[in-house]
BALOBA-1460 file (C-alpha; in Angstrom, 3 decimals):
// residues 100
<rec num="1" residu="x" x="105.245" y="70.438" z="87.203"/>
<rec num="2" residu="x" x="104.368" y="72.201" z="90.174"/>
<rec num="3" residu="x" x="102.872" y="75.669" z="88.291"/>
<rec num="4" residu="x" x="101.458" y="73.597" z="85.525"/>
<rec num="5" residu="x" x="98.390" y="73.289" z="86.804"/>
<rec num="6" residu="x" x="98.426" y="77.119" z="86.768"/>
<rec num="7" residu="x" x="97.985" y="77.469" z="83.127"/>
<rec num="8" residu="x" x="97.118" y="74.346" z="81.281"/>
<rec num="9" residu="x" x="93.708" y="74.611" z="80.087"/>
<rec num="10" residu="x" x="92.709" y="71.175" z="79.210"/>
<rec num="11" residu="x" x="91.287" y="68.996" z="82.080"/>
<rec num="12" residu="x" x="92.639" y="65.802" z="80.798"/>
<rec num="13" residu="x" x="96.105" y="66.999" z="80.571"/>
<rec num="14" residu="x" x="96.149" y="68.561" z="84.160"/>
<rec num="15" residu="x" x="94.588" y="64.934" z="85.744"/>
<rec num="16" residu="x" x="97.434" y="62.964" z="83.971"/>
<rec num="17" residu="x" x="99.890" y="65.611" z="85.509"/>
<rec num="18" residu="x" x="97.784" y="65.455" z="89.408"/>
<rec num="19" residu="x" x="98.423" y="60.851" z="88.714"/>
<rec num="20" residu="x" x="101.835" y="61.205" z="87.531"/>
<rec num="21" residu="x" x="103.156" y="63.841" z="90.873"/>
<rec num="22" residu="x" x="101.568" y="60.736" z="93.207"/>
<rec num="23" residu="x" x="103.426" y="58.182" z="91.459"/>
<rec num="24" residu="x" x="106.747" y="60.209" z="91.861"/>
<rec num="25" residu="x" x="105.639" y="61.578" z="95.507"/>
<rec num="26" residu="x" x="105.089" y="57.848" z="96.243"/>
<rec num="27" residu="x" x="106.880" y="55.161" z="98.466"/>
<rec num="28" residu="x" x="109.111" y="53.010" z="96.940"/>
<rec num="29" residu="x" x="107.350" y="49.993" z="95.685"/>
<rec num="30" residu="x" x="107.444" y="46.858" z="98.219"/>
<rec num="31" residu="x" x="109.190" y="43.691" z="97.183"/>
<rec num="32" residu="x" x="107.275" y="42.141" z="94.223"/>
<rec num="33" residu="x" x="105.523" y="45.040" z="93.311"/>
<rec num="34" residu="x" x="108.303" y="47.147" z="90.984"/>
<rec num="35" residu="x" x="106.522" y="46.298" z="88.298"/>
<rec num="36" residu="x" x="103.014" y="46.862" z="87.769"/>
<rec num="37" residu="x" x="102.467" y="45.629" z="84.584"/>
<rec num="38" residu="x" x="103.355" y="42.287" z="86.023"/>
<rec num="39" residu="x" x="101.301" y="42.506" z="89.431"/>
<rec num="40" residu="x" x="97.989" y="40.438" z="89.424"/>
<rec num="41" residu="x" x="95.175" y="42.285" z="90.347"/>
<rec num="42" residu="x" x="92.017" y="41.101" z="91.642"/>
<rec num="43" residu="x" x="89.080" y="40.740" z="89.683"/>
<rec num="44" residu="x" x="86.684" y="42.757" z="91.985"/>
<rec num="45" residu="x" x="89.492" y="45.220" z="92.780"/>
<rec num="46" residu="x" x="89.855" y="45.424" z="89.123"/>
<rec num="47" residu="x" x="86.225" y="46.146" z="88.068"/>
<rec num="48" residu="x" x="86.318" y="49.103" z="91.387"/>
<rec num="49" residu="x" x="89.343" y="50.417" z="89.391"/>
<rec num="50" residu="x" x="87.788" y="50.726" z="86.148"/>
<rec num="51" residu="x" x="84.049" y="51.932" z="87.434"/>
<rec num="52" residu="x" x="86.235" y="54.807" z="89.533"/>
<rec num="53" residu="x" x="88.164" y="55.075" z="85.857"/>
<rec num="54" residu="x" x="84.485" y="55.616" z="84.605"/>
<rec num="55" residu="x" x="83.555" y="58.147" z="87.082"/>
<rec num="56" residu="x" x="86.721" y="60.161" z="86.885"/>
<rec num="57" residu="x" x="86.040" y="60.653" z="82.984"/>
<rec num="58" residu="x" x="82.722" y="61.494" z="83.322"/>
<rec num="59" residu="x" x="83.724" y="64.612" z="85.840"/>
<rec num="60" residu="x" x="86.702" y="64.958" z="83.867"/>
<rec num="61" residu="x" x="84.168" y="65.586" z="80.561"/>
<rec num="62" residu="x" x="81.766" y="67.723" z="82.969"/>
<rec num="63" residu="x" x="85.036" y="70.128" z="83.778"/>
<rec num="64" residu="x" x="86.197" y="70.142" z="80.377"/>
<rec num="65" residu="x" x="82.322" y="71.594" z="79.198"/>
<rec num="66" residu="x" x="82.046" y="73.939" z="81.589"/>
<rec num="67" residu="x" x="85.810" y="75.224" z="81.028"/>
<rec num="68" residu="x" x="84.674" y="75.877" z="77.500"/>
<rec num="69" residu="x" x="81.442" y="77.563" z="78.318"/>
<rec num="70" residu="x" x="83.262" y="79.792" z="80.309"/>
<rec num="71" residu="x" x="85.585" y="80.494" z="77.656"/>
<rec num="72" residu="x" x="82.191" y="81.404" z="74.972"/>
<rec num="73" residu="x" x="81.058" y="83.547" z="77.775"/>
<rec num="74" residu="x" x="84.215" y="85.289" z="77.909"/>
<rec num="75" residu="x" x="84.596" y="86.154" z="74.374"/>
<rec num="76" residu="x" x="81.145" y="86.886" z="74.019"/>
<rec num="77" residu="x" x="81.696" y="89.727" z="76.451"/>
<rec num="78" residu="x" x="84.738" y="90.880" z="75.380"/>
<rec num="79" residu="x" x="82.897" y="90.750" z="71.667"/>
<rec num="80" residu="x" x="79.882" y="93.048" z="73.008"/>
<rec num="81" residu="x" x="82.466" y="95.215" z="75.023"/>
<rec num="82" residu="x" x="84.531" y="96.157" z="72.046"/>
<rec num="83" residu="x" x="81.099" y="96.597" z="69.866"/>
<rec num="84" residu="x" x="80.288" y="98.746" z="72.817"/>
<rec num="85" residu="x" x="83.212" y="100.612" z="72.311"/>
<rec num="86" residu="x" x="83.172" y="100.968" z="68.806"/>
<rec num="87" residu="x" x="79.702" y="102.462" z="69.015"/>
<rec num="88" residu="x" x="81.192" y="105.012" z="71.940"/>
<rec num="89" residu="x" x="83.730" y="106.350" z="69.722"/>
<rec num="90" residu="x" x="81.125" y="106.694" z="66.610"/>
<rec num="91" residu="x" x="79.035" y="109.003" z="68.746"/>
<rec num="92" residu="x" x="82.118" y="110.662" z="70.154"/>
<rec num="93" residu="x" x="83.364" y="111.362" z="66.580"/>
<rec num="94" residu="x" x="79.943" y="112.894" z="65.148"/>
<rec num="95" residu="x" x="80.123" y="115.142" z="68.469"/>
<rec num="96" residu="x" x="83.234" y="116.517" z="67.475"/>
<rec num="97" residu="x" x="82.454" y="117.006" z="63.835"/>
<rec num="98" residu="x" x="78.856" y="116.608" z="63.151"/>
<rec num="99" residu="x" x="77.112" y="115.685" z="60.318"/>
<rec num="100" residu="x" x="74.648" y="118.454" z="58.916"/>
């Protein structure tokens, strides 16, 4: 877990990763609280929880689009590069035997 982050691509994947190290890094749960599926939650705490749930997707979905823009770019370049090259090698070749 700790060199995932390293190489996993998708943004979603790495956050769940980032939530589950806290939960494991965490202090044991105090008395009551073991389970959470149990624990009552306030109803204003509750609706902070879910607009910061919100807000994390939305940056999430930001990171994830720019992640893949970068990724076009890339290949784009690395497509022009090797066209580039292609076109180096053509001219090289009718150098070395040219066409009369």
């Amino acid at each position: 877990m700790r060199e995932f982050h390293n190489w996993e691509k998708d943004v979603h994947v790495t956050a769940a990763c980032e939530k589950l190290v806290q939960v494991l890094i965490g202090d044991e749960p105090e008395q009551g609280m073991e389970n959470l599926m149990e624990l009552e939650i306030p109803e204003d705490v509750e609706e902070k929880l879910k607009v910061a749930d919100a807000k994390e997707e939305q940056e999430l979905e930001k990171e994830q689009e720019r992640l893949r823009q970068e990724e076009e770019e890339e290949e784009k370049k690395k497509k022009s590069d090797a066209e580039g090259t292609d076109k180096e090698q053509e001219g090289w070749t009718d150098t070395i035997n040219p066409v009369f």
